[in-house]
C-alpha positions, 0 to 999 in steps of 0.5 A: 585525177588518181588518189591514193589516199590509203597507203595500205591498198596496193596499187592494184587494188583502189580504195574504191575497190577495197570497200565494196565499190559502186555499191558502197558509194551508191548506199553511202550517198543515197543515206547522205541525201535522206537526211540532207533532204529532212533537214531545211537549212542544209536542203536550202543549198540544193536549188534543185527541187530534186535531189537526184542530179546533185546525189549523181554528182556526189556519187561520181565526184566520190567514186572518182576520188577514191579510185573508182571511175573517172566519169566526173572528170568525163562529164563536168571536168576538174572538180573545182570544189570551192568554185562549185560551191562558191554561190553558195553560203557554206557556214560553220553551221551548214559544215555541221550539219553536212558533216551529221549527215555523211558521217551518220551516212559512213557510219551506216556502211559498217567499213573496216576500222581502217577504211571508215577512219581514211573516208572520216578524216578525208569527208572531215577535212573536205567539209571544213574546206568548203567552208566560205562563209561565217555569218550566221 
């Protein structure tokens, strides 16, 4: 799975690279997962009593999607986003609230206007299409 989704890297240098790399995702992740875990009804979507193994596969899954290593595909193969989320009721509300959190997370990271509006529309657009549900 390569993406390009920012027509302004060359296609020398990824996404991934061009902000700051496994760095950059690590930090933006593990923001992510602080208030994921401070926040009840968006941490009753993660069975796991430790967030560790689902903040693992956001990192890879992201890395992956913005040209980073392909270490998600390797271990749980195609991302099968909806799939993978289908067990779970994704609302409106829980969108919201996922969506708080990435972005205070983005936020965080200080990108270039440039970069932070590619990730911001792309974690916009992706929350919105987890959505599976609309009872409240």
């Amino acid at each position: 799975m390569t993406n390009n989704p920012n027509p302004g890297v060359s296609a020398s240098e990824s996404f991934y690279d061009k902000v700051g790399g496994h760095a950059t995702f690590v930090a933006l992740i593990d923001r992510f997962y602080a208030g994921v875990a401070d926040d009840p009804p968006l941490r009753a979507l993660y069975p796991e009593q430790d967030l560790g193994p689902a903040a693992e596969r956001l990192r890879m899954f992201m890395e992956q999607y913005w040209g980073g290593p392909k270490t998600y595909s390797e271990q749980r193969g195609h991302p099968r986003l909806r799939l993978r989320h289908g067990p779970f009721a994704v609302t409106p509300a829980q969108r919201d609230r996922w969506l708080h959190h990435m972005l205070g997370a983005l936020d965080s990271l200080d990108l270039d206007p440039e970069d932070d509006e590619t990730m911001r529309d792309y974690l916009t657009r992706a929350a919105q299409f987890m959505v599976n549900s609309f009872e409240e």
